[in-house]
Structures are given as C-alpha cells and as structure tokens.
N, C-alpha and C positions, 0 to 999 in steps of 0.2 A: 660175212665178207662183203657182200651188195650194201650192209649200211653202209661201212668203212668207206664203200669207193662210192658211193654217194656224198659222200660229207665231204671228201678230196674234194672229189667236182666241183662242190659247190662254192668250196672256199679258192679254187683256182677258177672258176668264172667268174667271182666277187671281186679276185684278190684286187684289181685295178684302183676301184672303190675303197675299199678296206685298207686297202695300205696306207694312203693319205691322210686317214682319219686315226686310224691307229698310232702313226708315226706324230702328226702335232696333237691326239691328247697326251702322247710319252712326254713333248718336247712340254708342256703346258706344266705337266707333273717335274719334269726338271727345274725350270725358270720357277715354278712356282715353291719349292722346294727353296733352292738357292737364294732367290732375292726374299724368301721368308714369308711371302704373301698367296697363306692358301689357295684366296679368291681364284687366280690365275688359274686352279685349276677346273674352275667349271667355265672357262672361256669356251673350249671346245662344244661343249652340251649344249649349253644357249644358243651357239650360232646352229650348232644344230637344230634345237627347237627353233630357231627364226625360220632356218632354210623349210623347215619341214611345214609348217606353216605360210611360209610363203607361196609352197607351189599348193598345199589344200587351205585355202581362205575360208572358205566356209567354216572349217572346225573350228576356227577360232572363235565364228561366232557361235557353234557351239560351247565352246570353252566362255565366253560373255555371259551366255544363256546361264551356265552354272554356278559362275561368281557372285553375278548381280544383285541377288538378295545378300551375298555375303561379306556382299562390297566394305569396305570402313574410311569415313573419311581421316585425313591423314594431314595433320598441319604442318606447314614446312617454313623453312625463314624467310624473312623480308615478305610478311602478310599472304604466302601465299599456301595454298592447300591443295588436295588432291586426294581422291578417291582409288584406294589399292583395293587389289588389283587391278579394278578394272578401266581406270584410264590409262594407264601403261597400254594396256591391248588396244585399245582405240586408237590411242595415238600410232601405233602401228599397221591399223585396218587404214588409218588414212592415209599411210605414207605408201602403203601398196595400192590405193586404189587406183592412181594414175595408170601404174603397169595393168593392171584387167581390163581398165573401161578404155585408154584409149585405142588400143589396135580394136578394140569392138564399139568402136564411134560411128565408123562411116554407114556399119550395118547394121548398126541400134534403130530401135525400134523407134520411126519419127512423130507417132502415138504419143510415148512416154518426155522424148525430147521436149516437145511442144506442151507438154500438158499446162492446163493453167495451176494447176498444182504448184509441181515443179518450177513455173515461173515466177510467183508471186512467193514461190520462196527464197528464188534467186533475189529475186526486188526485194526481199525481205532484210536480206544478208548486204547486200549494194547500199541499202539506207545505212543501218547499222554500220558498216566503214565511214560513213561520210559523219554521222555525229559521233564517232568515235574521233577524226580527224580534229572536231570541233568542239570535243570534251573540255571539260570543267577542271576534272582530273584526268589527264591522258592516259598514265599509266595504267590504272583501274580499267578504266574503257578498252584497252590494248590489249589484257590480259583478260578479259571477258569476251572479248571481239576473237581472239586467236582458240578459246576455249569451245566458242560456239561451233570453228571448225569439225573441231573430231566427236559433236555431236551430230550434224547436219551429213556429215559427207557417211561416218558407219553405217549410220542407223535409218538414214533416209536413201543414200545415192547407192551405197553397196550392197544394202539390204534387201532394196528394189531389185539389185541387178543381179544377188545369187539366188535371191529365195521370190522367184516369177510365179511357183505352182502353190497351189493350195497344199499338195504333199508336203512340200518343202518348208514352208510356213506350218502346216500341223507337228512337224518335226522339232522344228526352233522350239515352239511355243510348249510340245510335250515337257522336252527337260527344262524351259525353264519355270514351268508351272509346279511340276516335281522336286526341283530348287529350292524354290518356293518355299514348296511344304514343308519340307525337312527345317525350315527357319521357322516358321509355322509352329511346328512342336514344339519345336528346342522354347519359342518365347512362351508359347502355353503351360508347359512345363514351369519354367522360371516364375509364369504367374499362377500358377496354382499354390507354388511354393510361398507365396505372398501372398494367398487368401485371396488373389483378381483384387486387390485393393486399388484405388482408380489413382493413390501420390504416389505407387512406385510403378507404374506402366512404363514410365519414360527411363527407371534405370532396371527394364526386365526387356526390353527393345536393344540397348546399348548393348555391343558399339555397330553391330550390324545394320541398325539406323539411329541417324540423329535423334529421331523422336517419336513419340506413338503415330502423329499425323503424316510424316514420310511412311509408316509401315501401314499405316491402314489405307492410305492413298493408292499405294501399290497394290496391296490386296485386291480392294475397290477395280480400279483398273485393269487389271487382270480376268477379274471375272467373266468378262463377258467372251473372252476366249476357251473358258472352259465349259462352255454353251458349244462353242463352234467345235472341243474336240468330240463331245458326243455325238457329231453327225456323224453317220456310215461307225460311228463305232460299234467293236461286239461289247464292249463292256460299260455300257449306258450309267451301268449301278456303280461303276467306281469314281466317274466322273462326278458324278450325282451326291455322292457322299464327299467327294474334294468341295464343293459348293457348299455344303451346308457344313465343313472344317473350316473355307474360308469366311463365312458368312460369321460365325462361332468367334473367331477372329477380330474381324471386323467390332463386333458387337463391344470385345472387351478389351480393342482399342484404346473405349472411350471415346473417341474420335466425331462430332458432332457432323463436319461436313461430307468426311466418307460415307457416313449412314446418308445423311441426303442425297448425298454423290450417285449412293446405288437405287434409291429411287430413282431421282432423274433419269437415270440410266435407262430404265425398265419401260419410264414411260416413253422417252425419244425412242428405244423399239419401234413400239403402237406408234409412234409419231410416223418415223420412217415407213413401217408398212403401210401406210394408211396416205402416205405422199403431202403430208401436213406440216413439214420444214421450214417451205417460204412461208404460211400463214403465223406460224409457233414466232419465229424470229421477228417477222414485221412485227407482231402486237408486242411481241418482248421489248422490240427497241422503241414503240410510243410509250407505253409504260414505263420506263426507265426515265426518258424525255418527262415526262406527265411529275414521277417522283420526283425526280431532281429539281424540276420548275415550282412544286409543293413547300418543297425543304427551302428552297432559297428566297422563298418570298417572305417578306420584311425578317427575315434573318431566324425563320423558325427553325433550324435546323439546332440552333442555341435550345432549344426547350429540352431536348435529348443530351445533355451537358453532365459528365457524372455526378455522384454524391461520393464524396470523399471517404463518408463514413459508413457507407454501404459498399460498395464498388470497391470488392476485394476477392483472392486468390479465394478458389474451392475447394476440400479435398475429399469433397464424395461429389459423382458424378450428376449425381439427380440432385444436388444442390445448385451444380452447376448449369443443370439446362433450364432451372426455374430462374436462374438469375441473367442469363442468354435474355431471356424474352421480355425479360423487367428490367434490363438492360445493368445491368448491378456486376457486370463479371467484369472481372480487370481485363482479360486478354483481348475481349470481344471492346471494351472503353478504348483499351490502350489502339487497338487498330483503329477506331472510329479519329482517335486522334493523329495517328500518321495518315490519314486518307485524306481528311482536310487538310495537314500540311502539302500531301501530294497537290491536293486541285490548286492551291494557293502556285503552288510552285509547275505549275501547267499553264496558269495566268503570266506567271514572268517569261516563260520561254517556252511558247505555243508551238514552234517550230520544227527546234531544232533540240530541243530539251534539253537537260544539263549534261549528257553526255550517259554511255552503259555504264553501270555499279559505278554512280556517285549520289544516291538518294539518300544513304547515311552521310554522308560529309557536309551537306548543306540541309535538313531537312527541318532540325532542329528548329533554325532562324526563323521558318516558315509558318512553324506549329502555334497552335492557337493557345493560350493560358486557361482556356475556360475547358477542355477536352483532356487537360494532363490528367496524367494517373502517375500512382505511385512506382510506378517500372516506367517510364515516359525518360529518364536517364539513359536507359538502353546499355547497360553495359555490357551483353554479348553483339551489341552490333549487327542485330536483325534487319529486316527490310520493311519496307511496307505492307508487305501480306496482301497484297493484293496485284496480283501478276499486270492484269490491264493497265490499271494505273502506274502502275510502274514503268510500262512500256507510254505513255504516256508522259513523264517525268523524265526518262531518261533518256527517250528518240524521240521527243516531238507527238502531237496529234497526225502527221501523218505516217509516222512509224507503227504506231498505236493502231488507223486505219485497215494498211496493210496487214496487221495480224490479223485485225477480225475480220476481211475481205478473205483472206488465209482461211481462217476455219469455216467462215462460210461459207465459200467454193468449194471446201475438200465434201464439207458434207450435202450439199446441195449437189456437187457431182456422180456421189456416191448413193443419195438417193436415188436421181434419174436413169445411174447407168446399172445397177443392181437389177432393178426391173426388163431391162434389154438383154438382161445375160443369160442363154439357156441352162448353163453350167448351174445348177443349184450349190453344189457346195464352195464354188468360190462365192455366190454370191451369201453364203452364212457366213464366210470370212469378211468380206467389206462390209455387215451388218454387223458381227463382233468388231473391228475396228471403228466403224464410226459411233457405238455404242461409247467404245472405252475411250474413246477423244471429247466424248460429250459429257463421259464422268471424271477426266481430266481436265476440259475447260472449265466444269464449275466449281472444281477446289479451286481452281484458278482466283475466284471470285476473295479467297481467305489466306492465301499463300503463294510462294511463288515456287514452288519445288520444283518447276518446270525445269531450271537450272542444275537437277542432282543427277544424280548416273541414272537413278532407279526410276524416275517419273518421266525425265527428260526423253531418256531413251525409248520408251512406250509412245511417247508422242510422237516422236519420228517413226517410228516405228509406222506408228495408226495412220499418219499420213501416206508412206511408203505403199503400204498392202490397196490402199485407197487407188494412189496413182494407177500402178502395174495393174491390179484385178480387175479395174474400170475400165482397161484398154481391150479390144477385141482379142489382140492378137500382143502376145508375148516375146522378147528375146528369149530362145533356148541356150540355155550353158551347159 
C-alpha cells in the first residue's frame, strides 16, 4: 500500500512537468501519423536531448570523448563534407557557449583572459578573416574560416572553461582513451584477418579513418596522456599494457611519421625536464636556415629530382622505408613536388597568401616538371602535406609566423610554469599536453590533419590544458 501511495506522490509532484511533454509527444504521434511523416515523431526526443544537454554541457563533451575515434567523414553536395557524428555536436557546444561564458565574464579568471596563449590565438583567427576577405577563392576560404570556429571555440574556449581540474581532464581523457581502444581492436582484428599485410591497412582503418596516418597520428598523440592516467592511479598495470596495445598499433600502422612522432615525443620529455626548449628550437631554426640556404645554392636542390623508373608505389613496408631514404618512394617525390610548388607560390604572395583551402586550385601552375611523379595529377584532391607551408601559401608568411610564435609560446610557457607549480599532478598533465602538441607539430611537417575532428581537436585540446593549468589560480564551475 506505501509503494502504491508513493508512486501517486510521485506522479502528482511531477504531473506539472509531465503533462506538457506527454501531451506534445501524443500531439507529435498524431501530426506525424496524419501528414505521413514518421520523422515528426522523434521531434519531441531530440529537443529533449538538446534541452538535456544544454543545461549539463560537459556530457556532451563526454559524448565527443566517445565518438571521436568513431567519427566518419561524410560528403555532402556542392563540395562540401563533414564529419558524423561528431561535428553535429560541435556545432552545438559552440552555439551554447556564449550562454556559459558570458554571465561568467566579468568574474573569469584575468589569468586565463590575458594569456598570451589565448591571445595570439585570437591573432591567429583575426589574420585568417582578413585573407579569407582577400581570397583567391572566397567561397573555399569562407567555408574553412566558419569551420575553424567550432574547432577553436569547443575544444580550446569551452574546454578550458569546464574541464579547469586535473580530475576533470583525467575523466575526459579516461573515456576517450578507452574509445580509443575499442577502435584499436575492432582495426587489429580486421588486420590480423589480412595477414597485417602493409596494401590493405588503409581498407582495415575504413571508414572510422580516412587512412592508416590519421589513425596512427591519433594513437601517437594520445599517448602521452596515458602516461598522465597512471599518476595517483591504483592500476599502473592496466594503463601499462593500454601503452604497449597502443604502441602494437602504431607499429602496424605502417605509419613512418607516427613512429618518429613518438620518438620525438619522448625525447622533448628529457627536453622539457631539463629546461632545454629555447636552446632545442634556436639551433632547430639555424639549421633549417643553414639547409634551406644549402639546397638553394646554384639550384642543388635539382640534384634530389625523381627517377621515373625507380620512384614508384610499395607494397611491403620495408621496401618502403629503404626507398624513403634513397628517395625512390612516390608519396615521399610526390610531396617534395608540391612543397616546391608551395615555396614558388609564397614568392608570388608573401603577404597575404592565396587565401585558406585554395592551394589545389592554383598549385599546379606553380609545380616544377622536373619533381612530377606519376600521381602529381592529383585526382583525390589532396593538399600539400605539409601544414607550415600551407599556412604559409594560404595566410601569408605572417599568418605562417603567428603559428609558430603559437606553438612556441604554448610550449616555452608550459615549460617555465610546470616548474613553479607545487601541484605535481597537474603539472604531469601540462607535460602530457605539451608532449602530445610536439608529436602533433611534427606530423605536421608530412600532413596537415590538423584540420580533421580527431588530430585537430587534440591540438586545441593540448593548447587549452596549457593555458588553464599554467595559471595559478582557476575559474571554479
């Protein structure tokens, strides 16, 4: 008798609630019913899941967390594409974030406001409208420029702003590490089923990723997060074996630059501990200076020019890295040949560059005859494979600047302020983020994946944890 008059209660303290939602899913099922259009009847649900969503924000980016690896990109008409699920949800962290951050403006932390992070990301975005305005192809640029948004504002402005605690951040990063994994098997599975043969990696990846080097990019990247979950953890040993699943991964990739990725990786560590940043980066950028001035003198960079009848596709791995280094591999030619169209096309428009995603539509013209290769036609409409340069081709040398001013602020900040923090475990998190932004810069060097849900996002990401953990003192939410 006590349940019975418990459950009355309950449904007569609700009923206020319940009756409105009750009464237009019926009306939903009528209309939908009548004009013949089932859809109608999940009107109700969705606005439900928006509202529900709306007031807990965070979940959603748990809900991020769990797609991410599972993301698939998605083509749609009039050239344009899109990433399901998980731009759909972006687009709507960005459209709620005004309602969070602004009534918590005036009392936001002026720490994180000011950061030079934060602002030379602003300057980053400010440039990027201005040669979007003075594009080549406007439309391209328009649609790249509006895209950039619901990268920059989730995953750097909102992610900063719900997830401040190292707790909260080891939470994000548990499920989406475990995400992860589960993609992890299901593609190990697919290639065991294939012998690990190195021609079908890229269709035992599909459609979960474009390609082995998106999947092993992420892997790579990822890693050094799951260094950070074993601090304070009780279970060292499972983390420890997720590393060496990932690593298992990585390997049978294929993936040339992920593997070096995670070297470098390991060593900027030792680099960061050891407070050897500014010294690493200076000598990196005379060197570069020194090669480049090598290559261009009376036009030796010709001497490294393919051979037509060597300089062809692989289809075992270790044919492929002997021919990397003997320079004999088409995809490693075909890049050397759009990276000289890029510098050619950096000399025509130093400034202001040809405008964002217009480097296929002019690059061609630029390209040298003596660097073709047999794929040099391009018929998926690839980029230049090398993110710098491209930011260099298509905003200008000083669009270009401001990035690497970008990444070498975040990480020069994040060295000096690590050491000031008595908190150890946040500062294993801003050493996992600056770790995984330094094995994201240097695929950078071979690709430009920066621009997909799964790399992009990590990078703002690594940026975010950077700002917020580097500041003394936190917004609590």
């Amino acid at each position: 008798m006590a349940s019975i008059s418990t459950v009355s209660r309950y449904f007569k303290d609700h009923l206020t609630w319940i009756s409105p939602i009750v009464i237009f899913q019926l009306c939903s099922i009528v209309l939908a019913l009548w004009m013949e259009m089932i859809v109608l009847m999940w009107i109700p649900a969705i606005l439900g899941v928006l509202i529900y969503f709306s007031i807990h924000v965070r979940f959603l980016f748990f809900l991020l967390a769990v797609i991410l690896p599972y993301s698939v990109e998605f083509e749609l008409p009039y050239n344009l594409a899109t990433d399901l699920p998980s731009e759909p949800i972006m687009w709507m962290v960005t459209a709620l974030f005004p309602l969070y951050f602004l009534p918590e403006l005036l009392k936001y932390n002026r720490q994180i406001v000011t950061h030079p992070i934060l602002l030379l990301l602003v300057a980053s975005f400010i440039w990027l409208i201005l040669v979007s305005l003075l594009s080549s192809v406007p439309m391209h640029s328009a649609k790249y420029t509006l895209a950039k948004i619901w990268y920059i504002i989730p995953f750097y402005f909102f992610f900063g702003f719900l997830f401040d605690q190292p707790e909260r951040i080891r939470t994000f990063f548990k499920i989406l590490l475990l995400s992860l994994g589960t993609v992890i098997f299901i593609i190990l599975i697919r290639q065991g089923l294939t012998g690990f043969l190195f021609s079908e990696v890229n269709e035992t990846v599909y459609p979960m990723f474009r390609n082995h080097v998106s999947y092993a990019i992420m892997i790579a990247a990822l890693l050094p997060f799951v260094w950070a979950m074993m601090y304070r953890s009780q279970h060292k040993w499972f983390w420890f074996i997720w590393v060496l699943i990932m690593l298992v991964a990585i390997y049978f990739s294929y993936t040339r630059a992920a593997m070096v990725a995670v070297i470098i990786g390991v060593l900027s560590y030792w680099i960061f501990r050891f407070r050897l940043f500014q010294w690493i980066y200076t000598g990196s950028f005379i060197a570069l200076i020194a090669v480049l001035i090598w290559l261009n003198h009376n036009n030796r960079y010709l001497d490294f020019a393919p051979d037509f009848d060597r300089t062809i596709t692989h289809d075992k791995f270790e044919n492929l890295v002997q021919a990397t280094y003997k320079l004999e591999d088409i995809s490693t030619m075909e890049r050397v040949y759009r990276w000289l169209a890029g510098i050619e096309m950096i000399k025509e428009k130093p400034v202001f560059g040809f405008g964002p995603s217009t480097f296929y539509s002019h690059y061609q013209e630029y390209g040298s005859n003596v660097f073709r290769t047999y794929v040099s036609h391009n018929p998926e409409k690839s980029g230049i494979h090398n993110y710098y340069l491209m930011m260099g081709v298509e905003q200008g040398i000083p669009g270009l600047l401001i990035f690497l001013v970008l990444i070498i602020t975040a990480l020069s900040i994040g060295q000096r302020n690590s050491f000031n923090i008595k908190d150890a475990e946040r500062r294993v998190w801003i050493w996992s983020a600056m770790v995984s932004l330094v094995i994201i810069c240097s695929t950078l060097l071979m690709n430009d994946l920066i621009e997909t849900d799964k790399i992009g996002s990590l990078f703002f990401i690594n940026l975010s944890i950077i700002t917020v953990l580097s500041c003394k003192r936190t917004p609590k939410m």
